[in-house]
C-alpha positions, 0 to 999 in steps of 0.5 A, spaced: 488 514 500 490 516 507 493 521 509 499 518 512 500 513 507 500 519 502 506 522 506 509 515 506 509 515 498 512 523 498 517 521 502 519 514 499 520 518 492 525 523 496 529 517 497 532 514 491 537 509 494 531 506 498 527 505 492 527 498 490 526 496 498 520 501 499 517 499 492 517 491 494 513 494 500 509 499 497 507 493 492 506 487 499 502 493 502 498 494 496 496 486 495 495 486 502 489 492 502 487 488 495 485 482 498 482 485 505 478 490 500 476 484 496 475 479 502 470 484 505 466 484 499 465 478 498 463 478 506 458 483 505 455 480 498 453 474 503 
């Protein structure tokens, strides 16, 4: 995990009240990264 995404978290779980909004982009990012992660294998299997 990068570095920077890994601050990002910290700093996420130190802000209670921006827990709901952090988590729906935490989970967009993350569907986001699966999607590029899973185009690019498909990619390279062909």
């Amino acid at each position: 995990m990068p570095q920077w995404l890994s601050q990002v978290a910290a700093a996420a779980l130190d802000m209670d009240r921006l827990s709901i909004p952090v988590g729906a982009l935490t989970t967009c990012g993350g569907a986001v990264l699966l999607l590029i992660v899973a185009r690019r294998r498909t990619a390279s299997e062909e």
